[in-house]
ROLO-610973 format. One line per field, with one value per residue (C-alpha): residue number from 0; x, y, z. Coordinates in nm, 2 decimals. Layout:
! ROLO-610973
n	NUM:...
xx	X:...
yy	Y:...
zz	Z:...
END
This chain:
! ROLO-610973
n	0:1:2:3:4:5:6:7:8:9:10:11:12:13:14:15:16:17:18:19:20:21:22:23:24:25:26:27:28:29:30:31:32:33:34:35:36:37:38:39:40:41:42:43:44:45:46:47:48:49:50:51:52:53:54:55:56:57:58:59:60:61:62:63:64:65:66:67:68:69:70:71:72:73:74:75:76:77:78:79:80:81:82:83:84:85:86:87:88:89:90:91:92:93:94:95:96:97:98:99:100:101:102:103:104:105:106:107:108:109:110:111:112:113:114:115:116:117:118:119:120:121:122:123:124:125:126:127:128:129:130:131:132:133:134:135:136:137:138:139:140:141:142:143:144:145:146:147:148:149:150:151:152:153:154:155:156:157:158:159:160:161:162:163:164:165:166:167:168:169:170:171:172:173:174:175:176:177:178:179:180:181:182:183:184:185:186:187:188:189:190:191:192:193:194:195:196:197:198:199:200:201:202:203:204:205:206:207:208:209:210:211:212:213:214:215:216:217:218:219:220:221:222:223:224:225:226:227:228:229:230:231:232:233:234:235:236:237:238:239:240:241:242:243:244:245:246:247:248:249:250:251:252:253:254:255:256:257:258:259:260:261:262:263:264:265:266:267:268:269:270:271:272:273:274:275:276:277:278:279:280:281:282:283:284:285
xx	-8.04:-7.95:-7.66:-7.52:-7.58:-7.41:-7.09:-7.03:-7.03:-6.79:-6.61:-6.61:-6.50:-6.22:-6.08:-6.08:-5.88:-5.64:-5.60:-5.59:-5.31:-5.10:-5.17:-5.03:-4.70:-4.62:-4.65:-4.47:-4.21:-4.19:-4.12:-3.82:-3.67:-3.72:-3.53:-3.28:-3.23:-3.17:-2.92:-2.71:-2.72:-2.56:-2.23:-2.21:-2.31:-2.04:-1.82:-1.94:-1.92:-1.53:-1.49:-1.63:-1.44:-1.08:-1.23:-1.28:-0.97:-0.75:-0.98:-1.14:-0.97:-0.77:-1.06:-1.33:-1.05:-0.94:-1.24:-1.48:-1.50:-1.39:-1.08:-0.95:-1.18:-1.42:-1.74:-1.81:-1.99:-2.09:-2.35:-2.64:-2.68:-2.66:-2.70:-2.72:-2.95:-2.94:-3.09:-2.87:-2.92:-2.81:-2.53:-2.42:-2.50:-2.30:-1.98:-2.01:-2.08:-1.93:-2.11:-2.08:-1.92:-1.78:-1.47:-1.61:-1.51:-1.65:-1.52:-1.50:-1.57:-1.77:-2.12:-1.98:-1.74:-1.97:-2.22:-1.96:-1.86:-2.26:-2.27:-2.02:-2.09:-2.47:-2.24:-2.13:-2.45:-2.60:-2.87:-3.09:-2.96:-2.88:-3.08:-2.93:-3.11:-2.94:-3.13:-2.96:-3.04:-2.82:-2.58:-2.47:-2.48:-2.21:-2.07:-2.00:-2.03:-1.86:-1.67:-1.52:-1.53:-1.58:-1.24:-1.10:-1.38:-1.55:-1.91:-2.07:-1.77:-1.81:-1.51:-1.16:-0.94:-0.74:-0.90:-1.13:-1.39:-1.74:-2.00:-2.06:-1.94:-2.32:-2.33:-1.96:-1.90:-2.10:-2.22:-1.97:-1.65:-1.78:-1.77:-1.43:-1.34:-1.48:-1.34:-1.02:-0.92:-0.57:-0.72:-0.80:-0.64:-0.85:-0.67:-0.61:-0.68:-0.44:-0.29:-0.40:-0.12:0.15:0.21:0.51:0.34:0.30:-0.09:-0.12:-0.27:-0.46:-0.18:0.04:0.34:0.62:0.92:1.23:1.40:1.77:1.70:1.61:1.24:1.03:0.65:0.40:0.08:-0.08:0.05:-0.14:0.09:0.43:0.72:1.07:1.16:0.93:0.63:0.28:0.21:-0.08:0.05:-0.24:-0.28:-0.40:-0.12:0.02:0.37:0.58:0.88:1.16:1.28:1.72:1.63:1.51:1.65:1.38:1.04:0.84:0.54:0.39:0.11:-0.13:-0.40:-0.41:-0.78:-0.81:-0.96:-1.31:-1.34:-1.67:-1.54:-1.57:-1.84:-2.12:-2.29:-2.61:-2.40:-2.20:-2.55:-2.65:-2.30:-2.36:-2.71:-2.59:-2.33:-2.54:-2.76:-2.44:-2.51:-2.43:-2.63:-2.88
yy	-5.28:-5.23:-5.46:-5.27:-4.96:-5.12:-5.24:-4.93:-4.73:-4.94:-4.89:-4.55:-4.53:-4.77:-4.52:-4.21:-4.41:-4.51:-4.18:-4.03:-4.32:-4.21:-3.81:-3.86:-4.07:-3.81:-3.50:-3.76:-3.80:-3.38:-3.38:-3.65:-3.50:-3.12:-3.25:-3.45:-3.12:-2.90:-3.15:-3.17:-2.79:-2.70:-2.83:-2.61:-2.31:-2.35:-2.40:-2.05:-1.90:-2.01:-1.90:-1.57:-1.51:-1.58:-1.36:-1.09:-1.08:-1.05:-0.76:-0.58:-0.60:-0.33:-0.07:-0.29:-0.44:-0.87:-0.96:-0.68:-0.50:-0.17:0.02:0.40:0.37:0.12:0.04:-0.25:-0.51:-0.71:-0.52:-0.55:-0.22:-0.14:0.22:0.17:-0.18:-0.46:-0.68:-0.97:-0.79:-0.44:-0.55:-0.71:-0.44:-0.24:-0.49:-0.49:-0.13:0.05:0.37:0.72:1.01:0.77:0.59:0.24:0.13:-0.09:-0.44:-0.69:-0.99:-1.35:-1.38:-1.65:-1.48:-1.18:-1.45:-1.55:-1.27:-1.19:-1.56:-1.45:-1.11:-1.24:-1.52:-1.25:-1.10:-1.07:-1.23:-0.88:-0.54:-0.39:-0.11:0.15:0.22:0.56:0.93:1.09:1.41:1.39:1.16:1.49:1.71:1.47:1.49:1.82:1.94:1.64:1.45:1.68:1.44:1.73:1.93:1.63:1.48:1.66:1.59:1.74:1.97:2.09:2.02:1.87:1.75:1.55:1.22:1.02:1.21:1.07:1.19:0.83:0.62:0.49:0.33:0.22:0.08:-0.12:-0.05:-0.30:-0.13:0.22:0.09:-0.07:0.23:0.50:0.24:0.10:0.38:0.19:-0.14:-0.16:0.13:0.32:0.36:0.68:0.75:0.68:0.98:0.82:1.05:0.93:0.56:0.58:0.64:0.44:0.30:0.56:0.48:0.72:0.64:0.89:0.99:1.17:1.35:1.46:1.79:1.84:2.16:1.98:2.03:1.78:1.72:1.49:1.42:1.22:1.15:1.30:1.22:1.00:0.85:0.77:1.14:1.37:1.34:1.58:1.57:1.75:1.78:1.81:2.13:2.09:2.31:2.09:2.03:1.99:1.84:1.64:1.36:1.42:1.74:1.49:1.32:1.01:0.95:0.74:0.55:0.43:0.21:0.40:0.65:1.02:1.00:0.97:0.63:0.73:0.52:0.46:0.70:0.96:0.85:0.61:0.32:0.55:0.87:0.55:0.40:0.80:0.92:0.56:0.64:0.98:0.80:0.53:0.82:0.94:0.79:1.05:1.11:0.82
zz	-1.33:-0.94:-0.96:-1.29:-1.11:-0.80:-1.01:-1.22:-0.86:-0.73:-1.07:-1.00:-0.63:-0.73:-0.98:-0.76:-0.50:-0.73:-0.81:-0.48:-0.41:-0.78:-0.65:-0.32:-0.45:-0.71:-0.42:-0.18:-0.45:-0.54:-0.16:-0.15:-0.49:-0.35:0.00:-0.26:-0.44:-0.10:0.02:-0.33:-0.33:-0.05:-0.17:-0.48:-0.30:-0.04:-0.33:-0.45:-0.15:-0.13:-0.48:-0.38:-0.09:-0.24:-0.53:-0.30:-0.07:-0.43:-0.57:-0.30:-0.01:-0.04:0.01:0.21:0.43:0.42:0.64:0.47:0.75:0.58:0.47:0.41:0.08:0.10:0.42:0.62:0.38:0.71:0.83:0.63:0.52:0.12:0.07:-0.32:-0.28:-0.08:-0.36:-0.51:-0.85:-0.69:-0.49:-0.88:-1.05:-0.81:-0.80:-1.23:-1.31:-0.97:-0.85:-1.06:-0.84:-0.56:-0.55:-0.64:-0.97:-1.21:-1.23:-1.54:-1.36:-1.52:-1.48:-1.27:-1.07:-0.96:-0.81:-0.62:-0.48:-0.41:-0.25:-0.03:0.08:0.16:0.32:0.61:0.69:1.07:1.13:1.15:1.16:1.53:1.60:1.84:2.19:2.18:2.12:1.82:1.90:2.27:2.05:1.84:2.13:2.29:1.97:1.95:2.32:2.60:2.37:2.14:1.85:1.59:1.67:1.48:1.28:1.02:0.92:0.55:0.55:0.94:1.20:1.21:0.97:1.22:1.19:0.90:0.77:0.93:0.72:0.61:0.87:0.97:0.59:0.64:1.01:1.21:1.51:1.72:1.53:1.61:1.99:1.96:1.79:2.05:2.34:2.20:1.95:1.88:1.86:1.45:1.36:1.03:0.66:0.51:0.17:-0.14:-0.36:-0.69:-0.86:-0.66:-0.74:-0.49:-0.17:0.11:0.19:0.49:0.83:1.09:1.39:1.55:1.36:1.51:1.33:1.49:1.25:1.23:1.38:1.72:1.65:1.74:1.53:1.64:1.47:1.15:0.81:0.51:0.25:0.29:-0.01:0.04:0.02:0.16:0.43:0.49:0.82:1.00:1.42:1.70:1.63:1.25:1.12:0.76:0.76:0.45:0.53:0.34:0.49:0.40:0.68:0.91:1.17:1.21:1.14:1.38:1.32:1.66:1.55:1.82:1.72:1.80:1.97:2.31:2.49:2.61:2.90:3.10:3.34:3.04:2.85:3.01:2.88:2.79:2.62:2.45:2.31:2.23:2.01:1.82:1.74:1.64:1.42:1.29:1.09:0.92:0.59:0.35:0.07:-0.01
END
């Protein structure tokens, strides 16, 4: 009886090894096929992300900018933030079915082709967000007070109407374009908006136009409307101008922007980091 006893145990023990052994090789073998799978997919998603971006420069470049950095019409899709959902199916559902009230449209893309453009966008995002090191609070007092940004800049329907509108711009730019912007003000110069009505108008651009009248008098300041026959132009002073351009002598386009370069000399390092925080909580309404 012992020795029956003996064998069967041995019987037993011999069958849980063998499958501890089989358990092991089928979770060694998950692993192989799941590092098998990683590697294979990387090619098809770079494929998508290629497909996305070509998709993307043809469609939607002309309001979020080539490098989706921004335009007159469209914000910066590099810097993480998604006011209307930062989801995959959100960011879709926004490229597919556009956003009531605002000037995105809706887009009849494949299935295909809007997970492309998805891959791709998700393709440009930092790493993390930036956070600003500034106080917001001192950041609109500069604003308003020392830098005398609002004489030309409104924000939610207070200030200038000299340069873009900024009540936005923290959902729109990021953070190292609102430096480049405050520092270099002629280095990426900003895009007006588009009169949808007139099909024959040029794609306007915030830089400093000047006209020169038959009459001797001389206009300098930024184009709110141009065409081949007639130009809108607001001077420094914010007074419009409606002018046709057979009374003109020339019209000048300087590729330089109106605002003034704030140097460290005007602005610090510190009230620099302050007016971005200030205009990193400009995000319209949420």
């Amino acid at each position: 009886m012992r020795e029956v006893a003996k064998t069967s145990g041995i019987r037993l023990l011999t069958a849980a090894a063998m499958s501890a052994v089989i358990f092991l090789g089928l979770v060694l073998q998950a692993q192989a096929d799941d590092r098998r799978a990683t590697i294979g997919d990387s090619a098809p998603i770079a494929r998508q992300t290629k497909e996305g971006a070509s998709l993307f420069r043809a469609n939607c470049s002309p309001c979020h900018g080539l490098n989706a950095r921004g335009g007159g019409r469209g914000p910066d899709l590099t810097s993480g933030r998604w006011p209307h959902g930062a989801t995959d199916a959100a960011i879709y559902r926004t490229i597919s079915q556009g956003i009531p009230g605002t000037e995105m449209p809706a887009n009849n893309f494949e299935d295909s082709e809007t997970q492309a453009i998805v891959a791709y966008l998700r393709s440009l995002r930092p790493s993390s967000e930036s956070v600003s090191v500034g106080d917001r609070i001192r950041g609109e007092g500069i604003f308003v007070g020392k830098g005398a940004c609002s004489g030309c800049h409104m924000v939610r329907g207070k200030g200038g109407a000299l340069g873009p509108d900024l009540s936005r711009v923290g959902a729109a730019r990021s953070e190292s374009y609102l430096i480049d912007s405050i520092r270099e003000p002629s280095r990426e110069l900003s895009l007006g908006m588009i009169d949808p009505n007139n099909p024959y108008g040029n794609v306007l651009v915030y830089d400093t136009v000047t006209v020169m009248a038959r009459t001797g008098q001389r206009i300098t300041g930024i184009a709110k409307n141009e065409d081949t026959f007639s130009i809108q132009l607001l001077d420094t002073s914010q007074q419009l101008h409606l002018l046709l351009k057979k009374d003109l002598e020339s019209v000048t386009h300087e590729r330089k922007s109106l605002m003034p370069v704030y140097t460290e000399q005007v602005l610090n390092d510190a009230e620099l980091q302050d007016l971005i925080a200030y205009l990193e909580s400009l995000r319209g309404r949420q």
